[in-house]
C-alpha positions in Angstrom: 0.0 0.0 0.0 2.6 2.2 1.0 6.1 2.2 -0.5 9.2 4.8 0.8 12.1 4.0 -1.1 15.7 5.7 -0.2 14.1 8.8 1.3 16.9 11.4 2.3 15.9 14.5 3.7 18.5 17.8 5.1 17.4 20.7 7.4 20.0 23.1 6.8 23.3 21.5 6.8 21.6 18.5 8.5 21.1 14.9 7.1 18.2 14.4 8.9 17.2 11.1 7.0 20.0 9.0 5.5 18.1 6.5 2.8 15.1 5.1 4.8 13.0 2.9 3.4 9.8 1.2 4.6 6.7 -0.8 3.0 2.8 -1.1 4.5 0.6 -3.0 3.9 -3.2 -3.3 3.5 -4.8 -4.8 6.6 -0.8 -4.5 8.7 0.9 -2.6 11.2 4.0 -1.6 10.7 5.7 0.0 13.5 8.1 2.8 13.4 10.7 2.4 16.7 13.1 5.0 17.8 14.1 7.3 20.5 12.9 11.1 20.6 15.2 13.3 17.9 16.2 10.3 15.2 14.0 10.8 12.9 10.6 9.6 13.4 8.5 12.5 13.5 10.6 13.8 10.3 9.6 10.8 7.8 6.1 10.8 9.3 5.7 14.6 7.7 7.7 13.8 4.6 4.9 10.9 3.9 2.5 13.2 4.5 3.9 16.3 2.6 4.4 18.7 5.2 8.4 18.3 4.5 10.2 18.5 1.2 12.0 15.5 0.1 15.5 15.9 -0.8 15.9 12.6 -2.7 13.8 9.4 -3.0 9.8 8.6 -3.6 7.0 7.7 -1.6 4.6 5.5 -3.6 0.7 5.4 -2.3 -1.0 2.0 -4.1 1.3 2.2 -6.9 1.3 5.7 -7.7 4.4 8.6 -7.3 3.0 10.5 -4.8 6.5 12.4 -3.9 5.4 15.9 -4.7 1.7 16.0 -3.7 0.4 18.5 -1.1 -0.7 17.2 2.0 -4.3 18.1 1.0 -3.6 15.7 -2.0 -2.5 13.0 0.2 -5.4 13.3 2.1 -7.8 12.8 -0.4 -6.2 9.7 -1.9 -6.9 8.3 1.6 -3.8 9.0 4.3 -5.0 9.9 7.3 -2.5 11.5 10.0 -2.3 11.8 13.9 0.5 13.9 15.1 2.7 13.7 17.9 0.3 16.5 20.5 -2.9 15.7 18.7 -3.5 19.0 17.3 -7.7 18.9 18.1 -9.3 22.2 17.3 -9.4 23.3 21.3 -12.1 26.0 21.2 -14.5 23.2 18.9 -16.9 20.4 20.6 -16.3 16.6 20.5 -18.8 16.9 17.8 -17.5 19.8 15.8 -13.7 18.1 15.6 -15.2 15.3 13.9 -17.6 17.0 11.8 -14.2 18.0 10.0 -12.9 14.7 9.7 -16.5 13.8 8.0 -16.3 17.0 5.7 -15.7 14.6 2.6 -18.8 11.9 3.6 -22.2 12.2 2.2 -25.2 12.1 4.8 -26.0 8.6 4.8 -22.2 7.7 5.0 -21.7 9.8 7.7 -23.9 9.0 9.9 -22.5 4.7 9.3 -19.1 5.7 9.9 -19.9 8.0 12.8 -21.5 4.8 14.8 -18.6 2.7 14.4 -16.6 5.7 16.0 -18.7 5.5 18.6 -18.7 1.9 18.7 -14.3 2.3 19.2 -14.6 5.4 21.4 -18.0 5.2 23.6 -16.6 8.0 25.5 -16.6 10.7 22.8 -20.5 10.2 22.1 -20.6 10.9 26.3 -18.8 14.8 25.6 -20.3 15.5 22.4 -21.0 19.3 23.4 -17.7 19.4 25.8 -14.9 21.6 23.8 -12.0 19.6 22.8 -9.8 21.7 24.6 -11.6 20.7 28.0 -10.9 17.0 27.9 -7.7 15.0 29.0 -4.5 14.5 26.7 -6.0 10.8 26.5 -9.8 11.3 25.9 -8.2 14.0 23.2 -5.9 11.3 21.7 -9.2 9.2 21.4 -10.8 12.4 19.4 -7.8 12.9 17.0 -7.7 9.0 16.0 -11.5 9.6 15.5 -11.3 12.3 13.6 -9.2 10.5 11.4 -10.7 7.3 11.1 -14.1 9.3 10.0 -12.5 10.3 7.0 -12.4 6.1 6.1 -8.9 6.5 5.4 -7.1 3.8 3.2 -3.7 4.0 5.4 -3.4 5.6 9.3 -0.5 7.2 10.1 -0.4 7.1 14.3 2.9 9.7 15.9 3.2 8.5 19.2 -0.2 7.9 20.2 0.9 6.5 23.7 3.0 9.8 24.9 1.8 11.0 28.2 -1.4 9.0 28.4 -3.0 7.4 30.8 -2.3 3.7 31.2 -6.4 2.4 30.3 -7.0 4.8 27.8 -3.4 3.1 26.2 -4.9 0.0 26.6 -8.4 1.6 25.0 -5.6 2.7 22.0 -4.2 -0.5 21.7 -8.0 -2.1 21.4 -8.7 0.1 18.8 -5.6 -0.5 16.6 -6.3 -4.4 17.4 -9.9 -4.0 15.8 -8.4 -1.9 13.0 -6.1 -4.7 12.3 -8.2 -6.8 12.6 -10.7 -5.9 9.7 -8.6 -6.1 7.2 -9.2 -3.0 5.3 -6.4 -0.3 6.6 -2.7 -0.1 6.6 -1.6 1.1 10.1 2.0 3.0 10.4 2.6 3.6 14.0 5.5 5.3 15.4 6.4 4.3 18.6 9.5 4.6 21.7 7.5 1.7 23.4 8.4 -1.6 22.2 6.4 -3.7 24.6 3.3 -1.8 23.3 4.0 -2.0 19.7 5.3 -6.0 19.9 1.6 -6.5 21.1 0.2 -4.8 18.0 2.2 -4.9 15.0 3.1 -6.9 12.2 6.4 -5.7 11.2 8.9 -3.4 12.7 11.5 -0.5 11.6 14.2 0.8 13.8 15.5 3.9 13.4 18.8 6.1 14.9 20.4 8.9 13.9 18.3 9.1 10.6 18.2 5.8 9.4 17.0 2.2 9.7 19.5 0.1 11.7 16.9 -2.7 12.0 13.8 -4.2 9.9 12.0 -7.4 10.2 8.8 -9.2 11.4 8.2 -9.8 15.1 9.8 -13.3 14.7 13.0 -11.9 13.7 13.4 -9.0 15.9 15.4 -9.6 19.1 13.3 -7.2 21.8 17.0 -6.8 23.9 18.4 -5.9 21.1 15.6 -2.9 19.8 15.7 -2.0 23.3 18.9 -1.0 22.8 18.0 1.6 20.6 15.1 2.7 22.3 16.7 3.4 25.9 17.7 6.9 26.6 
């Protein structure tokens, strides 16, 4: 679903990404490992055409999608949640995901807004609370919700975990289960937890200092190993 091959990106005299590349797939979670500063966040806003590319491609279902604008990207069906949620604070519950349903006819809409409810029974409690009211982990809930009720082809999670609440993690890591689960999404979550991702994903990419030191499916990672380059 998602290709990213050789991706090198500079800010300034930086070589902030040294030749990553990375492949999800329909109905998979791949998950992006790494400590805070080697890159993650970076690549996440390449794929989504918020950064430039200095050299390589990102290809979306078989198509160049290197030098579309994030809108673009968007429409064709990427969906991202960045690292501090960015919810519109002075909107409701309900307003926030009105914009994620802005592309939905009525009928649609009101299918896809169930099954949100049906992952997240606590937003449909706080409909009329302003996003800026709620907890960072009842607002992590609203951002994925947001996204998901655009029926994304592909997710794109930044750290969903970071300075949650253990049970609403645990709510998270249901909901990316489910998602899994049905078959119909490509997940790319980017992690520093490695016990949390081992329960979820498929396939893992480790990253330091701007490039991928290890790749592989959860059989052939070594979790001492990735911790390694996960400890501070």
């Amino acid at each position: 679903m998602l290709q990213v091959n050789e991706l090198n990106q500079y800010y300034g005299a930086a070589h902030t990404l040294r030749g990553v590349s990375l492949d999800v797939q329909k109905g998979k979670v791949l998950s992006l490992l790494g400590r805070n500063g080697v890159g993650k966040t970076t690549l996440l806003k390449c794929l989504m055409g918020v950064l430039p590319v200095a050299k390589g491609n990102v290809m979306f279902e078989g198509h160049d999608i290197t030098k579309l604008k994030p809108h673009q990207r968007a429409k064709l069906g990427i969906a991202y949640v960045p690292q501090g949620r960015e919810i519109f604070a002075r909107l409701t519950v309900e307003e926030n995901m009105l914009m994620g349903m802005a592309t939905l006819s009525g009928r649609r809409a009101s299918s896809i807004k169930g099954e949100v409810y049906e992952l997240f029974p606590v937003l449909k409690e706080m409909l009329h609370r302003r996003g800026g009211d709620l907890s960072g982990g009842q607002q992590q809930q609203l951002a994925i919700a947001r996204a998901l009720l655009a029926e994304p082809k592909l997710i794109i999670l930044d750290e969903p975990t970071e300075g949650i609440q253990p049970s609403i993690i645990k709510d998270i890591g249901r909901v990316i289960s489910l998602l899994r689960q049905r078959g119909d999404i490509g997940i790319l979550l980017c992690e520093q937890y490695f016990d949390f991702a081992r329960e979820l994903a498929d396939t893992f990419v480790v990253m330091s200092r701007g490039e991928v030191v290890a790749a592989g499916t959860q059989d052939q990672m070594d979790g001492e190993d990735v911790k390694k380059h996960l400890a501070v």
